[in-house]
Structure formats: structure tokens, C-alpha cells
C-alpha positions in Angstrom: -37.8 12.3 2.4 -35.8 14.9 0.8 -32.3 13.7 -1.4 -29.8 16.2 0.5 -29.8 14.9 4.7 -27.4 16.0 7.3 -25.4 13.4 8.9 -28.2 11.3 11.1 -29.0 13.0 14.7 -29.3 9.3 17.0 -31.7 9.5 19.4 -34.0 7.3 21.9 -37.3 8.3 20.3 -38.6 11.2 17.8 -41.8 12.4 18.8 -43.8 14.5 15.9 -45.8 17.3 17.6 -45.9 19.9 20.8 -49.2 19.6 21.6 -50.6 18.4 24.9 -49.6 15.1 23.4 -46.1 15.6 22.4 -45.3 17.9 25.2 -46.6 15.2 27.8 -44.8 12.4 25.9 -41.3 14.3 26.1 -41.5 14.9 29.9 -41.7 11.5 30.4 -39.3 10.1 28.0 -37.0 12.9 29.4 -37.3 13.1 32.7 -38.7 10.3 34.2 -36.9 7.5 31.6 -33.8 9.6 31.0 -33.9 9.1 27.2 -32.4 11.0 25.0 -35.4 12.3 23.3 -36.3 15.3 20.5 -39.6 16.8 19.4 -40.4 17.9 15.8 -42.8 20.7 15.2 -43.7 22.6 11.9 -44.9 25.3 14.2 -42.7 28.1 15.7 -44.3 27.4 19.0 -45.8 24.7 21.2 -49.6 24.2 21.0 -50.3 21.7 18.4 -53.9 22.6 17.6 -54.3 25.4 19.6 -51.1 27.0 17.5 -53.1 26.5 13.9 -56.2 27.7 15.4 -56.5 30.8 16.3 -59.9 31.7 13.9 -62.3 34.7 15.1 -63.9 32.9 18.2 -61.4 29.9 18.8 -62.5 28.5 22.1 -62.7 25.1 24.0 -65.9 23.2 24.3 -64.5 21.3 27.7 -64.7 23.3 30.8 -61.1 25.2 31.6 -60.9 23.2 35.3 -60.9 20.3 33.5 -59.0 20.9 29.7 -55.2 20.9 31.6 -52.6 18.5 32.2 -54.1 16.7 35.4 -50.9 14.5 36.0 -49.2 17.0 38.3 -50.8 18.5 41.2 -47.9 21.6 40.8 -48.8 22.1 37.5 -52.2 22.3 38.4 -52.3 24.4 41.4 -50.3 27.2 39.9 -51.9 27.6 36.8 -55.3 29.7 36.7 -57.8 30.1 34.2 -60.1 33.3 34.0 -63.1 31.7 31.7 -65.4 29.0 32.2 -64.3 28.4 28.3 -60.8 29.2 28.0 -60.2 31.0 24.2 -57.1 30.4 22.0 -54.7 33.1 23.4 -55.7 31.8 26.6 -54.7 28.0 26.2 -51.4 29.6 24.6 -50.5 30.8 27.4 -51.3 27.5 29.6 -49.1 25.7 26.7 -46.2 28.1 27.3 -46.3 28.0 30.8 -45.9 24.4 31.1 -43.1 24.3 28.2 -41.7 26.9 30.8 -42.3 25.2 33.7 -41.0 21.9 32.6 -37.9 23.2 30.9 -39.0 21.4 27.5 -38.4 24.0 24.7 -34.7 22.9 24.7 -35.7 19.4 23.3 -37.8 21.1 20.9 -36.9 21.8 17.1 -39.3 24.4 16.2 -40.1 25.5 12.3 -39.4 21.4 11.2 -41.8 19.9 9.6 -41.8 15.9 9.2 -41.4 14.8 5.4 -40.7 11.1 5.8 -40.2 8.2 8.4 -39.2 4.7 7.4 -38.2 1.8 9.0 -34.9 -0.1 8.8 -35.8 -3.6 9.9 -32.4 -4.6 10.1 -31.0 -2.1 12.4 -34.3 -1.8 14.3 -34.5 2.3 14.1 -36.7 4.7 12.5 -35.3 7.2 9.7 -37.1 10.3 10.2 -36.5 13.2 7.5 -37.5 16.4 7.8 -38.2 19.5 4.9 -34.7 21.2 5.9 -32.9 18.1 4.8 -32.3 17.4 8.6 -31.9 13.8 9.5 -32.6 11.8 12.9 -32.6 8.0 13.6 -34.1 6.4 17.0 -35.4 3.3 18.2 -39.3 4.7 18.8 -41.4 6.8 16.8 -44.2 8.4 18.5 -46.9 10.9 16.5 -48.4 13.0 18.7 -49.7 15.1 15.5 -53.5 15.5 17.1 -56.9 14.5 15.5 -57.5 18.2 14.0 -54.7 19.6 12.5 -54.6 18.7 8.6 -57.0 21.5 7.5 -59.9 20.3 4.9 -59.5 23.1 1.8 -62.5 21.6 -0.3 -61.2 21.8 -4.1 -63.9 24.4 -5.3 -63.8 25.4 -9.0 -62.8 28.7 -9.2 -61.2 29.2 -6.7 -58.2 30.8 -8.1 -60.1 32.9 -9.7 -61.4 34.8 -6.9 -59.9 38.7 -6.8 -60.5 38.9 -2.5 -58.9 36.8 0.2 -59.5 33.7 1.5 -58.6 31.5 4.5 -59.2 28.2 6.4 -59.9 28.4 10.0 -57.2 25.9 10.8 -54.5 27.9 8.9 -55.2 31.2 10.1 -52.9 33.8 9.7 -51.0 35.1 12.8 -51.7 38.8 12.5 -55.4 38.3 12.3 -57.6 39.1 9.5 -60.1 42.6 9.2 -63.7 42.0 8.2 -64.2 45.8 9.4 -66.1 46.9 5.7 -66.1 43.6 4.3 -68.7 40.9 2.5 -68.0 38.0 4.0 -68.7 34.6 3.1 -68.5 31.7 6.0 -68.6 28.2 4.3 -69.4 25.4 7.0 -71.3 25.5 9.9 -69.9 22.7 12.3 -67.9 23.9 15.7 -66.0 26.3 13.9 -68.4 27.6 11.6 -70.7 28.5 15.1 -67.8 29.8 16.8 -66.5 31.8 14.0 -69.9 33.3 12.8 -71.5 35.7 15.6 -67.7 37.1 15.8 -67.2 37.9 11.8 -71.0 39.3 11.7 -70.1 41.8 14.6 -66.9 43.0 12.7 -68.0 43.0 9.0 -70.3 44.4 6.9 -72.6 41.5 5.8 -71.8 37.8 6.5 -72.9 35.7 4.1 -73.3 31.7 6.4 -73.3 29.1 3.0 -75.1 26.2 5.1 -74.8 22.7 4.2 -75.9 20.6 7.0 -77.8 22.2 9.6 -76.7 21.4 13.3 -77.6 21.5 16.7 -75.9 23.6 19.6 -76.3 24.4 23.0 -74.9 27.8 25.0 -72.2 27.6 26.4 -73.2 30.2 28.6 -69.5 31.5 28.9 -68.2 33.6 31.8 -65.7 34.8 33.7 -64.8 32.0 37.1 -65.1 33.4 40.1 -62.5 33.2 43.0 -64.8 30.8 45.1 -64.8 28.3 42.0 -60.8 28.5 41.8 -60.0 27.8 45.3 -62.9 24.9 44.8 -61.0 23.7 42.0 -57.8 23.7 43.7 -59.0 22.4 46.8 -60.6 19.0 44.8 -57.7 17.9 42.6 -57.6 14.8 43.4 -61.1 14.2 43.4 -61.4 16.1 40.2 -58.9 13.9 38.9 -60.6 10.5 39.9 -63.7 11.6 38.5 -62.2 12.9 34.9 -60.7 9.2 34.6 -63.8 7.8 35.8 -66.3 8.8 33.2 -67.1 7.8 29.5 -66.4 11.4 27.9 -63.6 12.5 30.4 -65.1 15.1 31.7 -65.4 16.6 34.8 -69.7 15.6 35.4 -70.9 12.1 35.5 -74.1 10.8 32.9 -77.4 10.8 34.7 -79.0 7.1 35.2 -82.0 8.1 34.6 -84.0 7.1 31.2 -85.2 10.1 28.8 -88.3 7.7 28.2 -88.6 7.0 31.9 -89.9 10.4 32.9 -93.4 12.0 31.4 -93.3 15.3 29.4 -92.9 17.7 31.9 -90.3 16.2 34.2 -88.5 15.7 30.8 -89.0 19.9 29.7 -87.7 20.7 32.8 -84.6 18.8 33.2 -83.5 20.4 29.6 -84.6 23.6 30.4 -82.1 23.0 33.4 -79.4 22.1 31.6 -80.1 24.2 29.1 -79.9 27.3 31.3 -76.4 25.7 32.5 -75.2 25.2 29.1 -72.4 23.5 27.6 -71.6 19.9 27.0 -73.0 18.3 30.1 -76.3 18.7 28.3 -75.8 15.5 26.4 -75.4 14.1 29.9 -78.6 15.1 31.1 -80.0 11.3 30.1 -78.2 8.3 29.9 -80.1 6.8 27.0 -79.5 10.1 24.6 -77.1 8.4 22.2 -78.4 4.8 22.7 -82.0 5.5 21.9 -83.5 6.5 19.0 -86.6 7.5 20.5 -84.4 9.0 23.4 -82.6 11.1 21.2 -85.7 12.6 19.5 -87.1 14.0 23.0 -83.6 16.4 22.9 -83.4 17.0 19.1 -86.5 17.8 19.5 -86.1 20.2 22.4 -83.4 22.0 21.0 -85.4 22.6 17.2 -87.9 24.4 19.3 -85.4 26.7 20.9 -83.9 27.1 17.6 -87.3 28.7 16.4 -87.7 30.4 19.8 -84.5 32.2 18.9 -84.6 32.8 15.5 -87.3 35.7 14.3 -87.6 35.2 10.4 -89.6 31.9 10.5 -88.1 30.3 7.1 -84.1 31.4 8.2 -85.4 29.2 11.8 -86.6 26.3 9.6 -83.5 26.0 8.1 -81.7 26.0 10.6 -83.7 23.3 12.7 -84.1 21.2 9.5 -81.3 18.9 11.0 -80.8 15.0 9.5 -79.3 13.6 12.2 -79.7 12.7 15.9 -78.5 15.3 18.0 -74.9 14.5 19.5 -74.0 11.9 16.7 -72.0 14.5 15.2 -69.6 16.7 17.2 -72.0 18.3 19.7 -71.2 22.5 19.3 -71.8 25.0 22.1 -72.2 28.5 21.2 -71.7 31.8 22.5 -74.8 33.5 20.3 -75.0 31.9 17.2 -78.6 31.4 16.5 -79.1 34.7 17.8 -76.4 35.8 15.1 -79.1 35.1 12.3 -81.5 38.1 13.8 -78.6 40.8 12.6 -79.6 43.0 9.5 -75.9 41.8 8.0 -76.2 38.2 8.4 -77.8 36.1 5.5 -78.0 32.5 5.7 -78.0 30.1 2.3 -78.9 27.0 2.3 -76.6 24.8 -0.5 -78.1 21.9 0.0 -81.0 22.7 -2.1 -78.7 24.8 -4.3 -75.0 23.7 -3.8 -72.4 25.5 -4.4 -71.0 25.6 -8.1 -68.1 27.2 -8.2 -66.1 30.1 -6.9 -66.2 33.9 -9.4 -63.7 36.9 -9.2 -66.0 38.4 -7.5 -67.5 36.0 -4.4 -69.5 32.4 -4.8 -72.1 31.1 -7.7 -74.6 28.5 -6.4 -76.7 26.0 -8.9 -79.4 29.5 -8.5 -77.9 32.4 -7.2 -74.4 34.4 -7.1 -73.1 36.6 -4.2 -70.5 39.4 -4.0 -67.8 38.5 -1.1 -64.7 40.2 -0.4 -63.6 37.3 1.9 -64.5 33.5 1.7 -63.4 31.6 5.1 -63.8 27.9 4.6 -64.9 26.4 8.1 -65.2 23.0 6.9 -62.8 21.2 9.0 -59.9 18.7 8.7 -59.1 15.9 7.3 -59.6 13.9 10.8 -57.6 11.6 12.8 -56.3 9.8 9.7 -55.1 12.9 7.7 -52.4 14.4 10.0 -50.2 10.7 9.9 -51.0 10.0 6.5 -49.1 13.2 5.5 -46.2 12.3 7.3 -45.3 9.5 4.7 -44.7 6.7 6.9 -43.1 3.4 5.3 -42.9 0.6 8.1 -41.4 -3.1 7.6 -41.0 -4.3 4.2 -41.6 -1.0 2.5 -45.5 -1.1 3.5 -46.6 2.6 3.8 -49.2 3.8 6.2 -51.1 5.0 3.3 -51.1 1.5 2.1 -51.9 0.1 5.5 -54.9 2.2 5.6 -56.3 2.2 1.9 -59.6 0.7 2.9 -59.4 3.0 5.9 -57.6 2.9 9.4 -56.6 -0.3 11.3 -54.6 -0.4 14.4 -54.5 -2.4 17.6 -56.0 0.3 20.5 -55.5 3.1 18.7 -52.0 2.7 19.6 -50.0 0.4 17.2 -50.0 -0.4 13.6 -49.4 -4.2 12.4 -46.3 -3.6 9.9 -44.3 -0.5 11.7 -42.7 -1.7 14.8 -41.8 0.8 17.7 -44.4 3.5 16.4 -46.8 4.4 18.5 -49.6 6.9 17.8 -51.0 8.9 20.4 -54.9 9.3 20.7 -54.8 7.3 16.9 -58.1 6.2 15.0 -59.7 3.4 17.3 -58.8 5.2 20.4 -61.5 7.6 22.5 -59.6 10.7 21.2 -62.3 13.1 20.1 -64.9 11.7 21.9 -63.6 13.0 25.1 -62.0 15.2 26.4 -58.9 15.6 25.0 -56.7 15.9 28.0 -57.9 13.4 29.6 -57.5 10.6 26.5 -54.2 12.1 26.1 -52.7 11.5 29.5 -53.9 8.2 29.2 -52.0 7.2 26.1 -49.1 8.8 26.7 -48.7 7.2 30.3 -49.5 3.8 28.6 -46.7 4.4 26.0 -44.1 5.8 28.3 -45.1 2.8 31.3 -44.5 0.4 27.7 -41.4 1.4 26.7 -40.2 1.0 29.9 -40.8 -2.1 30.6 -39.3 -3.3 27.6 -36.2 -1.6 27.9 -35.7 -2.9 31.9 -37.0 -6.2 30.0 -34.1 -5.8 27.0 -36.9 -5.7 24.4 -35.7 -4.4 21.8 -39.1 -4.5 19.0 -42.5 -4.1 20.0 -45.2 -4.8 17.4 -49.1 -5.3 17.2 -50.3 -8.6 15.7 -52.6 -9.0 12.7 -55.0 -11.3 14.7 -55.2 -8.4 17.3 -55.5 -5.3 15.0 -58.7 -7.6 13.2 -59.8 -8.3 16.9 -60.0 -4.2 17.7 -61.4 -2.8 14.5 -64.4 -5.5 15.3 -64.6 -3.9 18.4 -64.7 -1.2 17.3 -67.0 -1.3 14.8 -69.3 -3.0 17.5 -69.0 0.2 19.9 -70.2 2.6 17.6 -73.4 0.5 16.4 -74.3 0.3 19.8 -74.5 4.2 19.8 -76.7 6.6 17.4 -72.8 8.1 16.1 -72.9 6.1 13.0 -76.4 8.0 12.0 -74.8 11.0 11.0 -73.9 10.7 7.6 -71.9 13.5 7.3 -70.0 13.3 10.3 -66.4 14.2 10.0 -66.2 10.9 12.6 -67.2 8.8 9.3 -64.6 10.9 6.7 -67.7 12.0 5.4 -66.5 15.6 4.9 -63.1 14.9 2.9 -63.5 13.6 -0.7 -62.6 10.0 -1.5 -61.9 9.3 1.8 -63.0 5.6 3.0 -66.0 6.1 4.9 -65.3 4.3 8.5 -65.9 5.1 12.0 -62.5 5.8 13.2 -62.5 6.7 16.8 -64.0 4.1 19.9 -67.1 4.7 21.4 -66.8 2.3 24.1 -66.1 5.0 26.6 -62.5 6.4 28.1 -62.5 4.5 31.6 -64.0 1.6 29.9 -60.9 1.4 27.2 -58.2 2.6 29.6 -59.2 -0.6 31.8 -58.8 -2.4 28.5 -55.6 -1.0 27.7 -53.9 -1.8 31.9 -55.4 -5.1 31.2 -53.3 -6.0 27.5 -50.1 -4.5 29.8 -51.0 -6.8 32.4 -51.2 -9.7 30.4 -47.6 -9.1 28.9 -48.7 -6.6 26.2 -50.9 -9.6 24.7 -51.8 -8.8 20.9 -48.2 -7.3 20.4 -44.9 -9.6 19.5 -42.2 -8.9 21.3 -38.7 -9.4 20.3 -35.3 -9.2 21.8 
């Protein structure tokens, strides 16, 4: 924490972050609790995520009915989406509306970005600093800094080098960037890389897509809701609700029963064909087995290879591109709006550096192990330093000077996703070994913050003054959830930003819980049922 602080601001709780999370987590502090309660945001805005990234083509993969608060029916009935796939600006405006709505901006200290927290065991408060030198003390810490929002800038040699511009999709700049004229090169081809692409290619003059690891992805077949769909979704908020909170992803569609291996060929082409032609995420859904079963998986990865080639006219570009290593779904699952169909433009030219990777960045564009190209732009699309990254920078030092980077050198350990062993009265929202990014965001989010506001409750009417998770339970969870994701196909995917596997040096463990939202939410009421077992409780 910076030398030079303010006189200490005494508060209730600090919550790091105006995102769904933080936003959510305030309104209830706030209002319903009556604490006295601030947010700090490095942004000038609310948004969290959605504030960084605003790349060419930023859109949600969950359906717009169902990526909203879903806690109040008001909120819900007066808000209204145009897309089936809300973009940035759009979820901006949903973000702002409910700051509005709920009257939270006034709690919120905009342009203040978190340098330091620590813990004074003695007085039982957290010491929050922040990079204006401003100073605030409270009883509960809460991160609500996201899963995706410490951007992943690979150290490239070179790099400085280089005489054009460059960005990262998750620091992109407000006013926009011009590829109008430009050689563009797009490194990474995750979500954002397939998002980004068929946008730069129609703006610029050639788009250079620097392939690592190929992937698969599914249409979203995006379009504009109709009126009869609106009133629908208005008319079904409480069952829409119910079902969200019901389901293992959070989502708004339930997982068939039915067995991928159960059905012969052609039953099996035609229910992919089906949800192919519907698009989006609930094609994962289409058979229960998909991420359990190896031989499951294979009937879909196989199904979408051959609609890869289908697409894709220059045989060895399709090859590439359906040359994929890992079962489909154990990575991130994309959905597109045209990207395969992105590769049949006279300006587009994919490289693949996995055969010949990437040596170093030139003046004038990228040198791989064979080949150099000219570039007027580089955007890096290789993602963020997940889950782990955005607390780690927040230097947190808990009881006995133990700092969370510390805590997690061997990679992150926490009790429900919720509490580290060693920093008492911090709680972090949707944190490794939580559902998080393996749902829908929302939907996780609303869960964790109700759990954390029902928590804090009960210990204040119970004059509890330190809550804080055991050892014994911390050891207990990881196991857990170490067990959940073997039971899946997720650990397959060597390179999946689930694993760490795209940031440098970084412990290679399966951070979030694949055990499924309703099934963990059930497991969380039942730990607050039983007294808050796993945590010690002091007066």
C-alpha cells in the first residue's frame, strides 16, 4: 500500500468491484442490512467486465432473458433487451440502469484502484489502500473483482520494438480503434479471438488470425427478439427464475437425459443438426453424456469438424482449423456470429504457430520460427490471467502477515469458493472452487452474493464478530473439487485457461467446480444450515 494515506474512511465492509457482483453485493449490504458500505472501482463506470471489454464484436454467449439480475421481479420487468445476444454497449446500458435504478453510484468511488488490503488481527478490520493514497478500514472485505478481468499480455520479444499499434482485447481503448486500411494481426483464437475476427476482417485490409490451438464453435445464430418472446419472458419470471437455479450451467434450458451412445447414427445427425440450426450454448446440452463420455464427446467433436470443412472452401485453411486436441466443450465452448465463414474472405490469412510458433515481434509486424509478416496492428486475444489473477494483484496480506500470493503458491485453496483459511472476514465472490465460469455468470453470482449477505447477517444478529474457514475444510473442498472435474472431460484440455494453462508459470490446477450450480448452491444452504460448519466462529 502506498507510504502517504488519508486519515482511515471506517466502514461496515469494502467491496472491490462494480460489476454484477459488486453492484449486487452493495444493494444488499446497503439496503437490506443498513451497513454502512463503499465500493472501489479502477473503472470510471460500473460494469466490471463488460467496462474493460468492449473489443470489435464483444457479446455475451448466455441468452439476454437469462444474463440479468433475476433477484427482483421490478428490475426485471422494466428492463428490455433487443438481441437474443446482448453486445457490450448493450449490457452497459443494463449495468447503468440498475446503478440508476437502485440509487448505487453514491456508494461508489469511481477511478480507485485497490493497491493493498491487510488484516489487523488485533482490531479485527481490514486496511484497504488504494493508488490515490486513500485509506479505508472495515470489518468485511468482499472482492467482487470477476473471473476475467486481469488481461494476459504474453511477454513477446520484440515487442517494443514494433513501429504500429497494439492492444489487448480486455484493455481496449474507449474511443475505439480503426482497422479501415490496416494489416492486421489477431493473436489467439479462444471466445474473443472468434468474436473479434469476422468484425476486424470486414473493417481492415488483410487480417492476419496467428492460430495456436484450434477450437470448436457453434452459431450463435444472433437476432433481434421479437415482441411475442418479450412479453413471454415477462410473463414467466418466476418460472424462468426456478429453472435458471435449477440447472447445472445456470441457464435458462435443462440437459437432455438421453445418452449420445443410446441413439444410432441418424437419430444422433439429426438432433445436432437441430441444435445446430438453433445455435448457441444449449448445443452442449443436446446429450447428457457430452462431457462425461469420451466416446460421447467424439460423436459432437466430430460433428462439428465436419461442418467446419463444410464451411470452410480452401481444404488445408479447413484442416487447420478442425485439427482440434481436445474434446469439444472442455475448454470454454465459443459461439460465433460467422467466424469460420470469416476464413473464405480474400483478406483473411490464417497461420498456424503451432507448427511454427511465434519468435518474436519486428518493427515492422510478427517473425515466426519460418516466416515474417507485415502488420500495422497486432491485437493480442489471448485472454486473462483467470480467476486467480484479478485477487492476486490486489496484494492481500491476511492474519499473521500470510499473503494471498503465498496462500496460493502451489495454486488456489479456499473453502467453497468463498473463504480463504488465514484472512478472516474476506469473502470472495464467484472465487476459484466455485461454479463461476462454468455457468452463467448471473446466475452463480446471485448465489454467492445472497449466501454472503444471508452470512453476515446472521453473525452480526448472532454478535459474531470473526468468521473464518478452517484448514481441515479448505483440504476437504479442493478434494472435492479435484474429484468433480475428473469426473468430467474439462481436465482434457491442456490448454485450457480453466487449468492456467495460458499464463506463464502459473500452477497448473483446475480452479473452478464442476459439480454443477444447483448441486453446489444446495451444498453451500446446507454448511449455513449446519451453523456455517468448516468455518470458526468467534465473538
Amino acid at each position: 500500500m502506498p507510504d502517504t494515506m488519508t486519515s482511515p474512511v471506517a466502514l461496515d465492509a469494502v467491496i472491490i468491484g462494480a460489476g454484477f457482483s459488486g453492484m449486487y453485493q452493495l444493494h444488499l449490504l446497503r439496503d437490506r442490512l443498513g451497513m454502512n458500505v463503499i465500493v472501489l472501482e479502477a473503472g470510471e463506470g460500473v460494469g466490471g467486465t463488460w467496462y474493460w471489454n468492449r473489443y470489435p464484436g464483444a457479446r455475451c454467449d448466455s441468452e439476454s432473458h437469462s444474463y440479468c439480475y433475476m433477484f427482483s421481479r421490478e428490475l426485471q420487468q422494466e428492463w428490455e433487451w433487443s438481441e437474443r445476444y446482448p453486445e457490450q454497449p448493450e449490457i452497459m446500458r443494463y449495468m447503468n440502469f440498475v446503478a440508476d435504478r437502485l440509487d448505487l453510484r453514491r456508494s461508489i468511488r469511481f477511478g480507485t484502484r485497490v493497491t493493498g488490503a491487510r488484516y489487523d488481527a488485533a482490531a479485527n478490520r481490514w486496511h484497504v489502500g488504494t493508488q490515490g493514497g486513500e485509506s479505508f478500514q472495515a470489518t468485511y472485505l468482499i472482492t467482487a473483482v470477476g473471473c476475467l478481468s486481469t488481461a494476459n499480455v504474453p511477454q513477446m520479444p520484440g515487442l517494443e520494438t514494433f513501429a504500429g499499434d497494439w492492444y489487448h482485447t480486455g484493455e481496449w481503448p474507449q474511443s475505439g480503434v480503426d482497422f479501415a486500411g490496416k494489416r492486421v494481426g489477431l493473436i489467439g483464437t479462444g471466445s474473443t479471438g472468434i468474436q473479434a475476427a469476422p468484425v476486424i476482417a470486414a473493417q481492415a485490409k488483410h487480417l492476419t488470425v496467428f492460430q495456436r490451438t484450434a477450437n470448436y464453435s457453434v452459431p450463435a445464430h444472433n437476432a433481434p427478439l421479437t415482441p411475442e418472446f418479450k412479453q413471454w419472458v415477462k410473463a414467466n419470471y418466476e418460472q424462468l427464475r426456478a429453472l435458471m437455479r435449477s440447472t447445472t450451467n445456470g441457464h435458462p434450458f435443462t440437459i437432455a437425459e438421453r445418452s449420445a451412445l443410446d441413439v444410432d447414427d441418424a437419430e444422433r445427425e439429426a438432433l445436432f443438426e437441430q441444435a445446430w440450426a438453433k445455435g448457441g450454448l444449449q448445443f452442449r446440452a443436446t446429450f447428457k453424456d457430452l462431457l462425461s463420455s469420451l466416446d460421447a464427446n467424439a460423436t459432437a467433436a466430430e460433428f462439428i469438424k465436419r461442418k467446419i470443412r463444410s464451411i470452410v472452401r480452401d481444404p488445408a485453411t479447413a484442416e487447420l482449423l478442425a485439427d482440434i486436441d481436445h474434446p469439444y466443450a472442455a475448454k470454454r465452448p465459443p459461439i460465433d456470429s460467422h467466424y469460420f465463414e470469416t476464413f473464405n474472405r480474400e483478406n483473411v490469412t490464417l497461420v498456424d504457430v503451432r507448427s511454427a510458433p511465434i519468435a518474436r515481434i519486428t518493427p515492422t509486424g510478427l517473425a515466426t520460427t519460418t516466416a515474417e509478416y507485415e502488420l500495422d496492428i497486432i491485437v493480442f486475444a489471448t485472454g486473462f490471467d483467470a480467476m486467480t489473477g484479478p485477487l492476486l494483484r490486489l496484494n492481500i496480506e491476511g492474519r499473521d502477515g500470510l499473503t494471498l500470493r503465498e496462500a496460493w503458491a502451489a495454486g488456489p485453496r479456499s473453502y467453497l469458493g468463498l473463504q480463504v483459511p488465514g484472512f478472516p472476514n474476506m469473502f470472495t465472490i464467484t472465487g476459484p472452487g466455485s461454479p463461476s465460469v462454468l455457468c452463467n455468470m448471473p446466475v452463480a453470482i446471485e448465489q454467492h452474493v445472497e449466501w454472503i449477505a444471508d452470512c453476515i447477517s446472521h453473525h452480526r444478529g448472532q454478535r459474531i464478530a470473526r468468521m473464518e474457514a478452517t484448514e481441515e475444510a479448505a483440504d476437504a473442498w479442493v478434494a472435492e473439487v479435484n474429484r468433480a472435474a475428473e469426473a468430467t472431460l474439462l481436465p482434457q484440455a491442456s490448454s485450457s485457461w480453466y487449468l492456467g494453462a495460458n499464463v506463464p508459470g502459473k500452477p497448473r490446477v483446475f480452479m473452478p467446480y464442476a459439480g454443477g450450480m444447483a448441486h453446489y448452491a444446495k451444498i453451500c444452504a446446507d454448511v449455513a444450515a449446519k451453523g456455517y460448519e468448516g468455518f470458526t466462529l468467534t465473538g
